[in-house]
MIGUZA-58915 format. One record per atom (N, C-alpha, C): x, y, z; atom name; residue in one letter. Coordinates in pm, 1 decimal. Layout:
! residues N
<xx:X&yy:Y&zz:Z&atom:CA&type:a>
...
! end
This chain:
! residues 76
<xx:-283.2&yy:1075.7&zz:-761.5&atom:N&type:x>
<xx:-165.4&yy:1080.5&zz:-675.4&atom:CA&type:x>
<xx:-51.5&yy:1147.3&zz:-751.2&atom:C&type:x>
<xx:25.2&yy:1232.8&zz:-673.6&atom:N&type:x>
<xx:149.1&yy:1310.1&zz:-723.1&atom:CA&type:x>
<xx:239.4&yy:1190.2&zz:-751.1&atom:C&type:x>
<xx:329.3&yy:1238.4&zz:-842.2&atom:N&type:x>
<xx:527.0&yy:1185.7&zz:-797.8&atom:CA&type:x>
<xx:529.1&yy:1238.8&zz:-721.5&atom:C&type:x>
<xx:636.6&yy:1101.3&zz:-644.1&atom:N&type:x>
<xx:729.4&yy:1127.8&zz:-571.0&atom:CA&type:x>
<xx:871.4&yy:1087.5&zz:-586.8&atom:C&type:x>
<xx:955.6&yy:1174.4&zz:-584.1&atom:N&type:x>
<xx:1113.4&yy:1092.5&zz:-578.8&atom:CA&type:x>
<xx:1204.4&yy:1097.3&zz:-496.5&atom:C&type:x>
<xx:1097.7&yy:1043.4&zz:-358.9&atom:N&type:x>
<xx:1191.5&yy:976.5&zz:-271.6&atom:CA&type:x>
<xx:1142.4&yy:836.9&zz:-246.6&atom:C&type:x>
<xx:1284.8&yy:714.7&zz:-233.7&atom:N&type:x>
<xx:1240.8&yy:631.6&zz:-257.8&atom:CA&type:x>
<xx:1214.7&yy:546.9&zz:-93.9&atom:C&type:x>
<xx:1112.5&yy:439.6&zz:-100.2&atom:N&type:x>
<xx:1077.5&yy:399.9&zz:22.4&atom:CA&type:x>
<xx:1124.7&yy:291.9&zz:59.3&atom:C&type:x>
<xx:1160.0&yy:292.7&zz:228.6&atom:N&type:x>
<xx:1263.4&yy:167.8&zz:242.6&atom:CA&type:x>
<xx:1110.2&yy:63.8&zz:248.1&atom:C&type:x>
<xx:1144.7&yy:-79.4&zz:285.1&atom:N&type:x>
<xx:1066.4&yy:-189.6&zz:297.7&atom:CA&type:x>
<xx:1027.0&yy:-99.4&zz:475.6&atom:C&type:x>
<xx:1089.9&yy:-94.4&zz:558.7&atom:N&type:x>
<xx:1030.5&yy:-47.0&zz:647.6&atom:CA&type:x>
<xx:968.2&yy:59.5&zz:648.8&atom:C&type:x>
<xx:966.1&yy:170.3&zz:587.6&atom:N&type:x>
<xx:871.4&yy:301.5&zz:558.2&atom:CA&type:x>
<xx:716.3&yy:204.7&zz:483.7&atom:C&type:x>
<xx:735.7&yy:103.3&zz:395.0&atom:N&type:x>
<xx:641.6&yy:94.3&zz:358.6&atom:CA&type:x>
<xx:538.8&yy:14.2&zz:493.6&atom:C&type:x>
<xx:627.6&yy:-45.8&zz:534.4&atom:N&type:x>
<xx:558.3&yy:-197.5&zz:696.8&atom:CA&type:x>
<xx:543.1&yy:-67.4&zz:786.3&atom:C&type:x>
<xx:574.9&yy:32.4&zz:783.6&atom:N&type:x>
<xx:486.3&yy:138.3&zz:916.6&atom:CA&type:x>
<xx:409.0&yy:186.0&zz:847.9&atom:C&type:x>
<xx:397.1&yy:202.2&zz:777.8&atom:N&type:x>
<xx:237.8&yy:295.4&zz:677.4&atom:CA&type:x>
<xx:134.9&yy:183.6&zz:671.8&atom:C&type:x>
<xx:191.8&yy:53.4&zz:660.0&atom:N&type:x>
<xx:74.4&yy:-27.5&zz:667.2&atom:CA&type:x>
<xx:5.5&yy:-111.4&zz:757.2&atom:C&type:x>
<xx:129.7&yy:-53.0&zz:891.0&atom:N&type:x>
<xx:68.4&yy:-83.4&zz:1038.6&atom:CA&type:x>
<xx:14.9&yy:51.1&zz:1084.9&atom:C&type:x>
<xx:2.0&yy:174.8&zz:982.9&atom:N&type:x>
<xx:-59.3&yy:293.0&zz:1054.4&atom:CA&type:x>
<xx:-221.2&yy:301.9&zz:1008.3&atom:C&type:x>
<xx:-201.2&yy:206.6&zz:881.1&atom:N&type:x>
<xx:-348.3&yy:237.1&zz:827.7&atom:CA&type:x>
<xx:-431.2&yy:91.5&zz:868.3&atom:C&type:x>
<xx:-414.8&yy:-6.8&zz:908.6&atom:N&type:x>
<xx:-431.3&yy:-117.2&zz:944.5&atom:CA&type:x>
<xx:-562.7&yy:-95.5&zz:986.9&atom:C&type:x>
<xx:-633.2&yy:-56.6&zz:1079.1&atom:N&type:x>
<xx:-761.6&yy:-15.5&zz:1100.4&atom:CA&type:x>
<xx:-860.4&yy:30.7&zz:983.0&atom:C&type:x>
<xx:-815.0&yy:98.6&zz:891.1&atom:N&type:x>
<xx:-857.0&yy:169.8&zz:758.3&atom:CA&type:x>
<xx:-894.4&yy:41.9&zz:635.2&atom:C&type:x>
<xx:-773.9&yy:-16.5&zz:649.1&atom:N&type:x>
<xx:-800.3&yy:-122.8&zz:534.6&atom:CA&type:x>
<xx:-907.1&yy:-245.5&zz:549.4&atom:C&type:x>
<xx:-928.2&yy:-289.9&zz:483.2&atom:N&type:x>
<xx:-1012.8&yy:-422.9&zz:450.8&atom:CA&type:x>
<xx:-885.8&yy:-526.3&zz:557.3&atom:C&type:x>
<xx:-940.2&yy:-603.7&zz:661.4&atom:N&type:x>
<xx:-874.3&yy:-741.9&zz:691.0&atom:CA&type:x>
<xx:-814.4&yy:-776.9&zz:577.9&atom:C&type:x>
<xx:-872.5&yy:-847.7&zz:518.9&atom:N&type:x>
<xx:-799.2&yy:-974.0&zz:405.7&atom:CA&type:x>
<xx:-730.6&yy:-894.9&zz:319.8&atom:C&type:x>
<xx:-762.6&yy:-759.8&zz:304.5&atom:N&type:x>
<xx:-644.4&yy:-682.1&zz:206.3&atom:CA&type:x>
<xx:-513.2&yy:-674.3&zz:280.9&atom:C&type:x>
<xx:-550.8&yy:-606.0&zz:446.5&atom:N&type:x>
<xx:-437.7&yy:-566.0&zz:484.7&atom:CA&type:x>
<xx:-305.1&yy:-707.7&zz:518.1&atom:C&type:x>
<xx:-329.9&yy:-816.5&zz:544.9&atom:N&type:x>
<xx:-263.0&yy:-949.1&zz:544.1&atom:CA&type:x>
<xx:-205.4&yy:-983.2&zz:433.4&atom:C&type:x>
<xx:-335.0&yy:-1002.2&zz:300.3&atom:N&type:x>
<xx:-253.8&yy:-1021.0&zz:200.7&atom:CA&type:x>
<xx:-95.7&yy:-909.1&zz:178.3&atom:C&type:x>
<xx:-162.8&yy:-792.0&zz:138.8&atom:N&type:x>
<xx:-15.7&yy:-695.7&zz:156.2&atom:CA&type:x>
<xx:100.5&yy:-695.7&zz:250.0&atom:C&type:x>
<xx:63.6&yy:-764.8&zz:377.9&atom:N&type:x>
<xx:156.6&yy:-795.0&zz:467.2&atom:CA&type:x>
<xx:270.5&yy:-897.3&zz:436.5&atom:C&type:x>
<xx:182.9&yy:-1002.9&zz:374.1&atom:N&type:x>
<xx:216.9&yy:-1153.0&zz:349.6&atom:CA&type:x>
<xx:305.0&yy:-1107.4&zz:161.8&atom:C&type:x>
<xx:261.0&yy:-1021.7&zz:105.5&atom:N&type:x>
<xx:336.4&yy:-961.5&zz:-55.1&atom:CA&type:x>
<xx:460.6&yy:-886.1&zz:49.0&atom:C&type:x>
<xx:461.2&yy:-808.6&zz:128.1&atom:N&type:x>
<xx:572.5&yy:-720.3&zz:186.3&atom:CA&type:x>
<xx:688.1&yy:-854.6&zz:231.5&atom:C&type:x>
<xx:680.0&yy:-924.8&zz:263.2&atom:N&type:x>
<xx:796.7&yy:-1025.2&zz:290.9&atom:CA&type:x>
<xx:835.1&yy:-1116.2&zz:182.1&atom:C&type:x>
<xx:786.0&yy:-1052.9&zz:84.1&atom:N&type:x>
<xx:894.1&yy:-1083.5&zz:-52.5&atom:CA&type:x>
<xx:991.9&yy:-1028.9&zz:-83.5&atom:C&type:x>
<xx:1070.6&yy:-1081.4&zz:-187.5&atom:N&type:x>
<xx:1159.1&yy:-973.7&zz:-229.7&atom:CA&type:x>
<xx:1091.3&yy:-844.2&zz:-340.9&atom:C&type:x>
<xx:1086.4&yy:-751.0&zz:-326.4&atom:N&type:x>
<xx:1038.6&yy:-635.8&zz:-374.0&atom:CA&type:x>
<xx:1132.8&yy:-547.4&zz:-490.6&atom:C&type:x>
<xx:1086.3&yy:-503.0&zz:-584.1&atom:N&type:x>
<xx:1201.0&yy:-386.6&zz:-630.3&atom:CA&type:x>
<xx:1147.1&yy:-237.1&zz:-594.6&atom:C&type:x>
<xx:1250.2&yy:-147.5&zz:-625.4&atom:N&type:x>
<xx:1215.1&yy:-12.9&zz:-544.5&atom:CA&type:x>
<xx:1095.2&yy:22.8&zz:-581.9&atom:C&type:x>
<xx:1021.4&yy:16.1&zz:-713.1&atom:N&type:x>
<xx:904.4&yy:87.9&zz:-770.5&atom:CA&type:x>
<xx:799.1&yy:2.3&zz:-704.4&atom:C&type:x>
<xx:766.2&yy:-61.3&zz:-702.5&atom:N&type:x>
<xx:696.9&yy:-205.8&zz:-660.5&atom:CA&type:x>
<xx:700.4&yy:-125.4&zz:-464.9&atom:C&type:x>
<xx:774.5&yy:-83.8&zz:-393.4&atom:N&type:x>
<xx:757.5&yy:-52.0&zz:-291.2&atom:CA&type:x>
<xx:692.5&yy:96.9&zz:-262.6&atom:C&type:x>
<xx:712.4&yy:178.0&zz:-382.5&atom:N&type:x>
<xx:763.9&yy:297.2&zz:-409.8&atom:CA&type:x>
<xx:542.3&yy:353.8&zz:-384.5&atom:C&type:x>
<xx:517.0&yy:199.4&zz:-502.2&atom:N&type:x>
<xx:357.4&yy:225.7&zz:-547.5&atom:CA&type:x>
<xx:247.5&yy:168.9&zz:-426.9&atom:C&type:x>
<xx:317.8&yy:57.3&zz:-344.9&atom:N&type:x>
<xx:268.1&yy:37.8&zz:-269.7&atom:CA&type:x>
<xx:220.2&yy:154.2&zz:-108.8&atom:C&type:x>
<xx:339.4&yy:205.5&zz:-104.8&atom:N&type:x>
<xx:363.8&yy:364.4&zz:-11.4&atom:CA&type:x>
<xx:266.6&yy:438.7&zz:-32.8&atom:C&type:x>
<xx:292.7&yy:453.5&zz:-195.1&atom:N&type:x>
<xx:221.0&yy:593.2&zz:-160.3&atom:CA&type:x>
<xx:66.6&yy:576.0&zz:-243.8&atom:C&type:x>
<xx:-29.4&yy:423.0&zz:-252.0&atom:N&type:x>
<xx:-158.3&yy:405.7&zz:-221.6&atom:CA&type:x>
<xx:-198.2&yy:382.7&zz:-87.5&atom:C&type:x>
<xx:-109.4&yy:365.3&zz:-12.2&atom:N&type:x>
<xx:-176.9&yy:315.4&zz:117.1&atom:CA&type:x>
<xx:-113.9&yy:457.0&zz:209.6&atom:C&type:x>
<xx:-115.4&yy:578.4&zz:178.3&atom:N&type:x>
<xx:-75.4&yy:666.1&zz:231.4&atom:CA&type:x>
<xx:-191.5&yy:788.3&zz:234.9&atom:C&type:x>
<xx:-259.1&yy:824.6&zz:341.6&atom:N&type:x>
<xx:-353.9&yy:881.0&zz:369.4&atom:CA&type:x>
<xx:-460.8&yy:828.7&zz:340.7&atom:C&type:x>
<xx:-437.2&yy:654.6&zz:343.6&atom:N&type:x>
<xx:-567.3&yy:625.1&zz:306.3&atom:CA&type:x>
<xx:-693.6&yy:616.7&zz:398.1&atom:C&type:x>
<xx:-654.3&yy:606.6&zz:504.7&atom:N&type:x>
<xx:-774.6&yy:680.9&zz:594.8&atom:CA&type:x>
<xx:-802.7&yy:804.8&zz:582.2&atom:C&type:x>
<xx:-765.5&yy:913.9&zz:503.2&atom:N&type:x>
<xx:-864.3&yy:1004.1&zz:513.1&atom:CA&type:x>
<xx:-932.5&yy:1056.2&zz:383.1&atom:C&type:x>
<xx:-885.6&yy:911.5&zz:261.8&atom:N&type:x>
<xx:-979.6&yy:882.6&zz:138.1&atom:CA&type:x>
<xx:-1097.9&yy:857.5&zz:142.2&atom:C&type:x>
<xx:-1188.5&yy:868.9&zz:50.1&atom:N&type:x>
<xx:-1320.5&yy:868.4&zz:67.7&atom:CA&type:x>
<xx:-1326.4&yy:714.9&zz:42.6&atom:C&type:x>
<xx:-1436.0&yy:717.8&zz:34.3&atom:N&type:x>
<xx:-1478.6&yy:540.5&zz:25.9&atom:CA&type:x>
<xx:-1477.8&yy:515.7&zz:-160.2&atom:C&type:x>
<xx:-1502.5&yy:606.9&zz:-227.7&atom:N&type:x>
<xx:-1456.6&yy:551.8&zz:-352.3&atom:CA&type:x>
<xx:-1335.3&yy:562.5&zz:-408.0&atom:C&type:x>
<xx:-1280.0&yy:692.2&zz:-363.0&atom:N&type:x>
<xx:-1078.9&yy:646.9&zz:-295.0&atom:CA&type:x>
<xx:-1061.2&yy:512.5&zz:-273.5&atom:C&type:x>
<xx:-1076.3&yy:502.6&zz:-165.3&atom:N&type:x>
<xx:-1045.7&yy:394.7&zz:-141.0&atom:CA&type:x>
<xx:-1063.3&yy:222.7&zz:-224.0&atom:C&type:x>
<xx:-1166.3&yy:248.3&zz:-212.7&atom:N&type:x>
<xx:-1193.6&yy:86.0&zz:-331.9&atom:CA&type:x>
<xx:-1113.4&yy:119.6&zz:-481.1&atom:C&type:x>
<xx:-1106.3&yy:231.6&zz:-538.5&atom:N&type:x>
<xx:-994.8&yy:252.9&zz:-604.4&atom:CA&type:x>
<xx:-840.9&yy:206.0&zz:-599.4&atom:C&type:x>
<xx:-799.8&yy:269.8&zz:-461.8&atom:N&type:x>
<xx:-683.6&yy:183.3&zz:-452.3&atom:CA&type:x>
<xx:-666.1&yy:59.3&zz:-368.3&atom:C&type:x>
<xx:-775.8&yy:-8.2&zz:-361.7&atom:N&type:x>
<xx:-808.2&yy:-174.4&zz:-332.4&atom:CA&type:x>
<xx:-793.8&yy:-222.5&zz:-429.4&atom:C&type:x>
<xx:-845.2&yy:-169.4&zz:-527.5&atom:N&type:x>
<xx:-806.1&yy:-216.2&zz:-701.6&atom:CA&type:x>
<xx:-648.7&yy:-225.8&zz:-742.7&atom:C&type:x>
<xx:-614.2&yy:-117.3&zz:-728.5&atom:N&type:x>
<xx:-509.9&yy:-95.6&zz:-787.9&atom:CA&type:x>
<xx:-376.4&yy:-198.3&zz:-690.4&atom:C&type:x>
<xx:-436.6&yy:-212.1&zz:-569.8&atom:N&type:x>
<xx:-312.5&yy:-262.6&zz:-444.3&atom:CA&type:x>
<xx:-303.3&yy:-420.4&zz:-476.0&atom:C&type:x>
<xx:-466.3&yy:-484.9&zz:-502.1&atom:N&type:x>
<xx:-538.1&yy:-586.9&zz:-504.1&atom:CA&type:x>
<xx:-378.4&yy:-666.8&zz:-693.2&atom:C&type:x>
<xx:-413.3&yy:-528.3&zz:-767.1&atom:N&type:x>
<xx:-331.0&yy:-535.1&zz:-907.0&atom:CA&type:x>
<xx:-213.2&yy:-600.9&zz:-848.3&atom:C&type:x>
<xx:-156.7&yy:-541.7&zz:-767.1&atom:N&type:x>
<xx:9.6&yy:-532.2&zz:-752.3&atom:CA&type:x>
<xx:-18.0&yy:-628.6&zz:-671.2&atom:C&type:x>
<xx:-71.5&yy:-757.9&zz:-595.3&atom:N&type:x>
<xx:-57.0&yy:-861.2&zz:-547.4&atom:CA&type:x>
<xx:-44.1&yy:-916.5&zz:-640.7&atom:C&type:x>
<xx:-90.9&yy:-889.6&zz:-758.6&atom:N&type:x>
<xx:-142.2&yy:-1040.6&zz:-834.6&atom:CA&type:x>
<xx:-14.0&yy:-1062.3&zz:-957.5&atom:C&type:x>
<xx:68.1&yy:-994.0&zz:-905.4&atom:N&type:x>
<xx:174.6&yy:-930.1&zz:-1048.3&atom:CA&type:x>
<xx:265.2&yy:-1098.2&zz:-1064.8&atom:C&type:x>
! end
């Protein structure tokens, strides 16, 4: 994944993850739902954006890649 430096509101990140919602794992996409109504800092929103961003048209080892990495940033 590139940088990016623009930064993402809490709502840019809650529509990317009601756009990919079909794409994700159930129990991933809730848990991340249920982490999004925390309090967040910008990077922490910033990383969440932009793994779950085109992730429907990641491959399947894409993807479990950033199940890993998303799965990370729950557990912080």
């Amino acid at each position: 994944m590139s940088t990016c430096n623009i930064d993402h509101s809490l709502e840019d990140v809650l529509k990317k993850l009601e756009s990919q919602k079909t794409s994700l794992p159930h129990s991933l996409y809730e848990e991340i739902e249920a982490f999004l109504s925390s309090k967040l800092d910008q990077e922490t929103l910033n990383k969440v954006f932009h793994l779950l961003k085109k992730y429907d048209l990641a491959s399947e080892m894409e993807q479990s890649e950033r199940n890993k990495k998303l799965t990370t940033i729950l557990n912080l």
